[in-house]
C-alpha positions in Angstrom: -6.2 -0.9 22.5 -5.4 -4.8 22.9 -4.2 -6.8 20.0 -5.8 -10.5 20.1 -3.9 -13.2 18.8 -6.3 -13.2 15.4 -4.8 -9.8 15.1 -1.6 -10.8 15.4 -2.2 -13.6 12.9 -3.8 -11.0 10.0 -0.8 -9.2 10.5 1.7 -11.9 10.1 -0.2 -13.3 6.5 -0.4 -9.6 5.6 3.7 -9.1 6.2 3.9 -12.2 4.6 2.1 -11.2 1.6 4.1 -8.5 1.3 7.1 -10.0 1.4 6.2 -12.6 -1.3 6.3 -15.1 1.0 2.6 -15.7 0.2 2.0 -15.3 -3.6 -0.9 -15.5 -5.6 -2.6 -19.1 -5.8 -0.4 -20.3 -2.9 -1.7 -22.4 -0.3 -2.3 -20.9 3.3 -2.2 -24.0 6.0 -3.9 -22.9 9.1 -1.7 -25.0 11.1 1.7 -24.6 9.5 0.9 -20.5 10.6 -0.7 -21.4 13.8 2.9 -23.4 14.2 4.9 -20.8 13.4 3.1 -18.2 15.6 3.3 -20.5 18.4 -0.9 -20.1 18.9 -3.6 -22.7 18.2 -5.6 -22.8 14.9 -8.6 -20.9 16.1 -7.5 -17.6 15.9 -5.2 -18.0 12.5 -9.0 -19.5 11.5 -10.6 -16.0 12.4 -7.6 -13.8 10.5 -8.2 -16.1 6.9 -12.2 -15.4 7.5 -11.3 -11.8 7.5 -8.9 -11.5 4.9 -11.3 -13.4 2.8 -13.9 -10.4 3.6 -10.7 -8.1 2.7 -11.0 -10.2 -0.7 -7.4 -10.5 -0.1 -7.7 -14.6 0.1 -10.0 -17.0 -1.3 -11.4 -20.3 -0.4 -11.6 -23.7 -2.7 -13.3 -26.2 -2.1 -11.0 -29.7 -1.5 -7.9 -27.0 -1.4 -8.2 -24.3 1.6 -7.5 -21.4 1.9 -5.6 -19.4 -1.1 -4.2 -15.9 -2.1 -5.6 -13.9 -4.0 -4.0 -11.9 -6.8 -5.4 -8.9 -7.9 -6.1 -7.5 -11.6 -5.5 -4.3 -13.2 -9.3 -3.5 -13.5 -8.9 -4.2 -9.7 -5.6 -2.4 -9.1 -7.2 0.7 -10.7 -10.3 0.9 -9.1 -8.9 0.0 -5.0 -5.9 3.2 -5.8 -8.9 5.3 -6.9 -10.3 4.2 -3.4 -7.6 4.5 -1.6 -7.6 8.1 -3.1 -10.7 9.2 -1.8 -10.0 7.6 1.5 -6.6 8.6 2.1 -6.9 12.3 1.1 -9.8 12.9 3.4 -7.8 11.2 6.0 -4.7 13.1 5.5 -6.6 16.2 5.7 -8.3 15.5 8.8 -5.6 14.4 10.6 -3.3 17.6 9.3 -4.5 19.5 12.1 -3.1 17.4 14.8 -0.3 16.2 13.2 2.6 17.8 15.2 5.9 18.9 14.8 7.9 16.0 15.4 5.8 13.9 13.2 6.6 16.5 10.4 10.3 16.1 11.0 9.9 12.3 11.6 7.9 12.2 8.4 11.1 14.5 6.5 13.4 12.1 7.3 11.3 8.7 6.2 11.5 10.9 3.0 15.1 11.7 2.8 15.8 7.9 2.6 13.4 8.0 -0.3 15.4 10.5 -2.0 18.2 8.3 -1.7 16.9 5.4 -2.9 15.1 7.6 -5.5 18.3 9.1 -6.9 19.2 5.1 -7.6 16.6 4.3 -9.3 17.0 2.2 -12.1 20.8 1.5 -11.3 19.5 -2.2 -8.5 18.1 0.0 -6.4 15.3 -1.6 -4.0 11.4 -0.6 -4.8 10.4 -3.1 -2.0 12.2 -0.8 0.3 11.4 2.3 -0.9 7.5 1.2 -1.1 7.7 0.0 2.7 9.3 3.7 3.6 6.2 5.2 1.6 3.8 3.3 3.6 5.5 4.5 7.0 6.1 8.4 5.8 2.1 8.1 4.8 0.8 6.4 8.1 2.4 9.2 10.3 0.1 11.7 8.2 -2.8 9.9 8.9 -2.7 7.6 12.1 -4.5 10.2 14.0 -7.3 8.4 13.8 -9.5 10.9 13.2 -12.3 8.9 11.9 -11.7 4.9 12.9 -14.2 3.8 9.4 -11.9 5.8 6.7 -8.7 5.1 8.6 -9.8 1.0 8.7 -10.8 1.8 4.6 -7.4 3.0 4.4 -5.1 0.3 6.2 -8.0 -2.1 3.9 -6.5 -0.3 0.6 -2.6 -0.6 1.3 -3.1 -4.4 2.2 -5.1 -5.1 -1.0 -2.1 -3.3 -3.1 0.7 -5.6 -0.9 -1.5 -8.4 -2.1 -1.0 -7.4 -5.8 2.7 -7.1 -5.9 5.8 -6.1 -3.8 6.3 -2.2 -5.4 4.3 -0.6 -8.1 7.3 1.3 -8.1 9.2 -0.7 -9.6 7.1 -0.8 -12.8 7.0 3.1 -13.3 10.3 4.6 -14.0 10.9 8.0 -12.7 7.6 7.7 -10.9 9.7 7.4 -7.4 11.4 10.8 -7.9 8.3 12.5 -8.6 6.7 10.5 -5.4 9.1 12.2 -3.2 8.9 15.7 -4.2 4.9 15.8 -4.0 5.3 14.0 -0.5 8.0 17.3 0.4 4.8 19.8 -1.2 2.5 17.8 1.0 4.5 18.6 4.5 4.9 22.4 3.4 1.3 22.6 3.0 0.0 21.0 6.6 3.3 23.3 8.1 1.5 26.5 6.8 -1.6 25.6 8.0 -2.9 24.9 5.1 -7.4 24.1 4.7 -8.6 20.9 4.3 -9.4 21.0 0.7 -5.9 21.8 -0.4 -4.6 19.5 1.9 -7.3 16.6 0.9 -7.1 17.5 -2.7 -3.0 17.5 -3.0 -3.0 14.1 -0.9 -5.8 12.5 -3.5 -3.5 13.7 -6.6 -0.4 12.3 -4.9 -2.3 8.6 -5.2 -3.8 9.6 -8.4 -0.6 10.5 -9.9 0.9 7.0 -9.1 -2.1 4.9 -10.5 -1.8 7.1 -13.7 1.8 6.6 -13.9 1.3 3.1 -14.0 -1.5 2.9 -16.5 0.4 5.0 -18.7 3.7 2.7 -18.6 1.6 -0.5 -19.1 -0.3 1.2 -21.8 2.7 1.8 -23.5 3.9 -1.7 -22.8 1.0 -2.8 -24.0 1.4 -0.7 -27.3 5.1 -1.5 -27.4 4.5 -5.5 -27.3 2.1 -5.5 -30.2 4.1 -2.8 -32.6 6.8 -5.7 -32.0 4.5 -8.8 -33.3 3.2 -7.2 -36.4 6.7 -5.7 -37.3 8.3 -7.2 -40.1 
């Protein structure tokens, strides 16, 4: 499949989101990224149009083109999404997943485990979320289904877009991560059906948005205890 040069651009202002290079109410100047690219404007024109469709950017009027940046209420419901979406495409993909993907998907996870066992001490969420996304696309780049894997790819870029690692805001949350990604290989290994694959995948997403939600919610709880204290 050929990649055209507005490809390459979504790619670049996704990474770039990612990174934090791009943050939330900045500015994105066509030519500036057509510059940097080394293209013309045209196709960085088409990748903005579809990342506003991706509700990943937005456009002012008498400003441009400008990032988005997502909300909880919007946080919760593209992981609860991405659930759905990435279960069923985990599970349909199990089948064909061979064994050299398994063993290249055990060693993405290692790493994790190392990070994992850091956690807390400056260890690197950015790093560890960027390893998650790569140990999760080899479960499910298959391709099995080109509309739930583009839903899919859609979800992760709309959580880059919200912040660098949700990691980072749920203690323990990348130990646990780790472990249900080692329960996940054991299960396509054996064989296992779709539904326990699909519904162990969904949980595995679930388990992350839940982690979060708690934490804030205790934030949350935490920061107002502290006002009306005495």
């Amino acid at each position: 499949m050929t990649t055209s040069k507005a490809d390459l651009a979504h790619e670049a202002i996704i990474d770039g989101i990612r990174a934090g290079r791009y943050e939330p109410g900045d500015r994105l100047v066509l030519a500036q990224i057509a510059d940097e690219l080394g293209m013309s404007v045209v196709p960085v024109r088409e990748a903005v149009r579809r990342l506003q469709s991706e509700n990943l950017v937005a456009y002012e009027r008498n400003v441009g083109a400008t990032v988005v940046g997502i909300d909880p209420v919007e946080y919760r419901h593209t992981m609860e999404t991405l659930a759905l979406v990435e279960g069923f495409s985990t599970a349909q993909c199990a089948p064909h997943v061979t064994a050299e993907d398994v063993a290249q998907a055990r060693e993405v996870n290692a790493r994790m485990r190392e990070l994992a066992r850091a956690e807390g001490e400056g260890w690197d969420p950015v790093e560890f979320t960027e390893l998650n996304r790569r140990f999760h696309s080899i479960l499910f780049e298959h391709r099995q289904n080109e509309h739930v894997h583009d839903l899919v790819h859609r979800g992760w870029n709309r959580l880059a877009a919200l912040r660098s690692s949700t990691f980072a805001y749920v203690p323990g949350r990348a130990r646990a991560s780790v472990e249900e990604h080692e329960q996940l290989l054991r299960l396509i290994e054996s064989g296992a059906g779709f539904e326990r694959i699909e519904s162990a995948a969904r949980a595995h997403r679930l388990n992350t948005l839940h982690a979060y939600l708690a934490h804030a919610a205790g934030g949350t709880a935490d920061a107002a205890a502290h006002e009306t204290a005495p």
